[in-house]
C-alpha positions as a Python dict, from the first residue, in 0.01 Angstrom:
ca = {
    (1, 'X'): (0, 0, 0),
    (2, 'X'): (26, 238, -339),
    (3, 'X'): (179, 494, -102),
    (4, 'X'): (428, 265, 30),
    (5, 'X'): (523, 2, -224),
    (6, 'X'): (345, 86, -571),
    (7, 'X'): (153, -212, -515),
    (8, 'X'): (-234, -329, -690),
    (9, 'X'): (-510, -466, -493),
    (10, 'X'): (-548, -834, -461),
    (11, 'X'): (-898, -942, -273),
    (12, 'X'): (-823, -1216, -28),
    (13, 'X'): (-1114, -1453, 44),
    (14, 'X'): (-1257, -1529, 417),
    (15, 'X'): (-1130, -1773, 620),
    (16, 'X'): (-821, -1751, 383),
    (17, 'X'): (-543, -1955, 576),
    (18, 'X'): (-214, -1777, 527),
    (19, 'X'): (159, -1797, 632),
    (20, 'X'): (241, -1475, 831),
    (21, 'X'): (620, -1371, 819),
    (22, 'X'): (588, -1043, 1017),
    (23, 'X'): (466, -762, 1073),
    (24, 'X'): (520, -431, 844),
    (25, 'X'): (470, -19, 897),
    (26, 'X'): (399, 212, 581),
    (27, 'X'): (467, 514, 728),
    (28, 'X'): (374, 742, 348),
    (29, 'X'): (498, 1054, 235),
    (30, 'X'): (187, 1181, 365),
    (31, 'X'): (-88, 1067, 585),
    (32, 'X'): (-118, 837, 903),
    (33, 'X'): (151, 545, 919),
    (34, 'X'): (-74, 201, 923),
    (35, 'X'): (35, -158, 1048),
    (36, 'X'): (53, -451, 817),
    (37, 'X'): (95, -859, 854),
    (38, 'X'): (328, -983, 560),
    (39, 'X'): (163, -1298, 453),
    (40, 'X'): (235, -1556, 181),
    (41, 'X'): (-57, -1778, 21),
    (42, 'X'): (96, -2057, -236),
    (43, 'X'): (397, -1824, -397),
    (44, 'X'): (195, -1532, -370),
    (45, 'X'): (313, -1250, -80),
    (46, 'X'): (56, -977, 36),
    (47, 'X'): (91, -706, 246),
    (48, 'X'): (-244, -744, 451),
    (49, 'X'): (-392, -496, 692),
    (50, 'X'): (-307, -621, 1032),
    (51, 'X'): (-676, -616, 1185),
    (52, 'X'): (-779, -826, 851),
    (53, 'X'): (-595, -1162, 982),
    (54, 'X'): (-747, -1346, 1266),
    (55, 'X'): (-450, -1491, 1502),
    (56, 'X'): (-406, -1533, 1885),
    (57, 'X'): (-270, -1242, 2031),
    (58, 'X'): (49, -1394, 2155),
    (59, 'X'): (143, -1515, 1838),
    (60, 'X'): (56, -1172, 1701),
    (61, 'X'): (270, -1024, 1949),
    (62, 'X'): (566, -1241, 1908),
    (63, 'X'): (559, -1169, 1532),
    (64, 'X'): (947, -979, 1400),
    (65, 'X'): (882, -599, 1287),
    (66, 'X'): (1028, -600, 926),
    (67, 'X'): (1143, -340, 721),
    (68, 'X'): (1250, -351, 365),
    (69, 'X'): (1599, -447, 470),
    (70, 'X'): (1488, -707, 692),
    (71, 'X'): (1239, -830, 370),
    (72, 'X'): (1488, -896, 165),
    (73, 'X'): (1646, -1073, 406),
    (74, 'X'): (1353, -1335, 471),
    (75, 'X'): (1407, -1714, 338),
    (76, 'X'): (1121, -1654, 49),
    (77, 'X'): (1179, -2032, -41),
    (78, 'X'): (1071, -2136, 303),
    (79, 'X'): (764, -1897, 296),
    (80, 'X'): (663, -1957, -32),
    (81, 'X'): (657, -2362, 47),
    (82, 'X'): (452, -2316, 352),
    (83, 'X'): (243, -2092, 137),
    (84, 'X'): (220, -2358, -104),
    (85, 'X'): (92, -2651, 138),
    (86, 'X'): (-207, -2420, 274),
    (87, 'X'): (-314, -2383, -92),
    (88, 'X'): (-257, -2716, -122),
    (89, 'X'): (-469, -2791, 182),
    (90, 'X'): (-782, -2544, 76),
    (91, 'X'): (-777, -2673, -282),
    (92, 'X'): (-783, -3069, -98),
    (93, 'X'): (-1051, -2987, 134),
    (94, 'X'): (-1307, -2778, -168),
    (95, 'X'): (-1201, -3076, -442),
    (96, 'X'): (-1366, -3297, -145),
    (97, 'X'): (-1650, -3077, -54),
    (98, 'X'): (-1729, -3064, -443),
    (99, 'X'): (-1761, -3412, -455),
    (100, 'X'): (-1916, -3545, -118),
    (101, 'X'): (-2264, -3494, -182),
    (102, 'X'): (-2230, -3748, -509),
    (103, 'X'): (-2459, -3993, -302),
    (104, 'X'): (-2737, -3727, -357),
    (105, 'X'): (-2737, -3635, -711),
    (106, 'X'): (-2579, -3265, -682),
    (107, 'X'): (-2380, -3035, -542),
    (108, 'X'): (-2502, -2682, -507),
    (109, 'X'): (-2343, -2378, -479),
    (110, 'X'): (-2580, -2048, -490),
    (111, 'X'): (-2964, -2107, -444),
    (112, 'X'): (-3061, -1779, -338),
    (113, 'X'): (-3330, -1460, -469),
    (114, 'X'): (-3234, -1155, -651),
    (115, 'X'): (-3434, -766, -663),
    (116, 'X'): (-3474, -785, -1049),
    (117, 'X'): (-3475, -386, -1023),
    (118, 'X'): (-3510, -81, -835),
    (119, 'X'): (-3794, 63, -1048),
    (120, 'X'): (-4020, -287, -1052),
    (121, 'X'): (-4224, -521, -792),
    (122, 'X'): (-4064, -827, -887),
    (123, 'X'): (-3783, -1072, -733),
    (124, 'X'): (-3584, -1346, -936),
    (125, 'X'): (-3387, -1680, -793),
    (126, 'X'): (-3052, -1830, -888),
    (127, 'X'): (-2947, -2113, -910),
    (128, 'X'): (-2556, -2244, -930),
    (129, 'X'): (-2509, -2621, -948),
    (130, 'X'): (-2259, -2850, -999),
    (131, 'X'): (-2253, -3208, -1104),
    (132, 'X'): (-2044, -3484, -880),
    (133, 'X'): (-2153, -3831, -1010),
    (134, 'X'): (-2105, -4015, -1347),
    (135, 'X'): (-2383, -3958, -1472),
    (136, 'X'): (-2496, -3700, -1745),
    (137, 'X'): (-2799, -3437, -1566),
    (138, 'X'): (-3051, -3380, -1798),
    (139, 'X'): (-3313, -3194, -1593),
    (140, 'X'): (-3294, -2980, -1241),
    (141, 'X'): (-3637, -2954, -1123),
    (142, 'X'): (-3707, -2723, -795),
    (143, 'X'): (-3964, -2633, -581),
    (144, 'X'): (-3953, -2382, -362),
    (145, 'X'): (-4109, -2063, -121),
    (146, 'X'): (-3978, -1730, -79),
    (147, 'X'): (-3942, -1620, 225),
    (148, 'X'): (-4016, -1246, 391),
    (149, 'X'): (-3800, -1071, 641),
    (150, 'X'): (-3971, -1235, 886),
    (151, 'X'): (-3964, -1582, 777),
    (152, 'X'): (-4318, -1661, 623),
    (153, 'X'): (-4381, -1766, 260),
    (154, 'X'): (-4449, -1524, 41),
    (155, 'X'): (-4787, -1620, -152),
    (156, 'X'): (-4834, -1502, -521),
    (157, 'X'): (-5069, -1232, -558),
    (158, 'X'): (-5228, -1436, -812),
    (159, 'X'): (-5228, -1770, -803),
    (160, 'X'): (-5197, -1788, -389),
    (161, 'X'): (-4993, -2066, -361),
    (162, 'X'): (-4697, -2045, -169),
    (163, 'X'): (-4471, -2299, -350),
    (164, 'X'): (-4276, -2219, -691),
    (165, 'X'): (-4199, -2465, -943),
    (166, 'X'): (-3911, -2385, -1193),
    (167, 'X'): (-3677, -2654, -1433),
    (168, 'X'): (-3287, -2638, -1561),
    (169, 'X'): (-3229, -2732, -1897),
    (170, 'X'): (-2933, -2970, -1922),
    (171, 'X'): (-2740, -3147, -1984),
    (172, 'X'): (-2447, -3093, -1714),
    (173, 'X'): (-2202, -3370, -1781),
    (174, 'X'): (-1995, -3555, -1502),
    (175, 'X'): (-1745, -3257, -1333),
    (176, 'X'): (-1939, -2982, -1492),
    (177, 'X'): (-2149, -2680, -1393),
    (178, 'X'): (-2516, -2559, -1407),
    (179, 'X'): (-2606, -2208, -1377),
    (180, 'X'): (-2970, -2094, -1400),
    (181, 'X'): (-3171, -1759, -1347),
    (182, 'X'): (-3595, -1763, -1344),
    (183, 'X'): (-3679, -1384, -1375),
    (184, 'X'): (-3998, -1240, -1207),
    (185, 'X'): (-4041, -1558, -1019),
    (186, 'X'): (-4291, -1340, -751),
    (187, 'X'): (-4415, -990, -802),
    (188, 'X'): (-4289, -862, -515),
    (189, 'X'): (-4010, -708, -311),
    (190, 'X'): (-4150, -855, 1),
    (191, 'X'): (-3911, -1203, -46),
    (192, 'X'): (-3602, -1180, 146),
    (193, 'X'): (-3452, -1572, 92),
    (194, 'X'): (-3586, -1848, -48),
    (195, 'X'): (-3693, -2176, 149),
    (196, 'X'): (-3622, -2552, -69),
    (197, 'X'): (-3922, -2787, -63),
    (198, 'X'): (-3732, -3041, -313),
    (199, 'X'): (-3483, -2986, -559),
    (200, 'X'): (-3521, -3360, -782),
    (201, 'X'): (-3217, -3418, -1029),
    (202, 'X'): (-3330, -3631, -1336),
    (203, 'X'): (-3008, -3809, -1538),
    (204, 'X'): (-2994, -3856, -1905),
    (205, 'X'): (-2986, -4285, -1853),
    (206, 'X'): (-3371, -4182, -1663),
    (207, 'X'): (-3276, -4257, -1327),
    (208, 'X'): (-3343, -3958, -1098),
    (209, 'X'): (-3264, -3852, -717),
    (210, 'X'): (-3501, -3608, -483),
    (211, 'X'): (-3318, -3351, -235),
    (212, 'X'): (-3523, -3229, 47),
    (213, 'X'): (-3249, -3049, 207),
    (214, 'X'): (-2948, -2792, 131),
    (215, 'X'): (-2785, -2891, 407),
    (216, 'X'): (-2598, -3233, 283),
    (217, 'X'): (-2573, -3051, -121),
    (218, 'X'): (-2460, -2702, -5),
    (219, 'X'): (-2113, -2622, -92),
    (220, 'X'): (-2021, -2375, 187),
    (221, 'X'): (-1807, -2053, 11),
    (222, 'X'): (-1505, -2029, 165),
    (223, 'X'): (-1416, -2372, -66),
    (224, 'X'): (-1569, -2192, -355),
    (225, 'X'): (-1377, -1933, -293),
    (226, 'X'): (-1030, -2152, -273),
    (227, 'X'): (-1134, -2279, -636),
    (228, 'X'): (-1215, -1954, -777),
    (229, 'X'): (-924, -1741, -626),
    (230, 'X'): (-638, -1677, -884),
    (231, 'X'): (-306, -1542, -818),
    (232, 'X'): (-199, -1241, -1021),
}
């Protein structure tokens, strides 16, 4: 929108629920004219392009064409209120999905494999956690395969096993993150994702809990995503 309105970039995340107030033209000095959707998130107001936003076609069509006139116009209190409750609503829902998976032991948001570089055979995994119980974490033990493109472990050139052992370092206290990177975890750029055999969380009081699953600890991103985002 520089052309139009002197405006800076703000990166929206996916599955972003918005208010829409209408629709807007910037028609610049020079170049094609391009259609945008007017949209308010908490107080914030974007000018988003208008095949960005997801909405049924009859409410798209029944949208009001604004101008700046017609902007100035617009009841910003209203907007920004309705703005206000679907932040309110993402930040509900990722608070919750934080928390649910307590009953296991962790939540986890990134467990995935990283090219360590272009110029060497070797592939590195991540690991982003984040703690949801009472308890202090004192150890995040995981076991794991990588996986090739076409979904068979990935055996290590040297030792031929399959299965990858690696430990976080602690402590995470109660409400807290974990972030962890094991370089040169296989010597190869054959792995393509990584497979979980058991991720076991061991607590400073010596009680522990085993995860065989990412399915009831994963933390999907679009509520990582409502957490994260900041308005300018």
């Amino acid at each position: 929108m520089t052309a139009c309105k002197g405006s800076n970039g703000k990166m929206l995340f996916e599955d972003m629920a918005v208010v829409v107030a209408g629709r807007y033209r910037c028609t610049p000095a020079y170049g094609k004219a391009k259609d945008y959707l007017v949209a308010y998130f908490g107080k914030q107001h974007f000018f988003v392009e208008h095949d960005a936003v997801f909405m049924l076609d009859e409410k798209r069509a029944a949208l009001p064409e604004l101008d700046d006139q017609t902007l100035a116009r617009l009841d910003v209190a209203a907007l920004e209120k309705a703005g206000e409750h679907y932040r309110d609503v993402a930040i509900h829902s990722a608070l919750k999905a934080y928390h649910a998976p307590a009953k296991h032991g962790v939540s986890v948001l990134s467990f995935s494999v990283y090219d360590e570089s272009e110029h060497t055979e070797a592939t590195g995994f991540k690991l982003e956690v984040y703690n949801p119980t009472q308890k202090t974490i004192k150890y995040i033990r995981v076991e794991l395969m990588g996986m090739n493109a076409v979904d068979d472990p990935v055996r290590d050139r040297f030792g031929g096993s399959a299965v990858k052992r690696v430990r976080g370092i602690g402590p995470i206290e109660p409400r807290d993150f974990g972030t962890y990177t094991f370089k040169h975890l296989w010597f190869t750029d054959a792995v393509e994702w990584a497979k979980l055999v058991s991720l076991r969380v061991d607590y400073m009081d010596g009680s522990s809990k085993t995860i065989k699953s990412l399915k009831p600890v994963k933390v999907d991103q679009v509520h990582q995503d409502a957490l994260a985002w900041e308005p300018e």
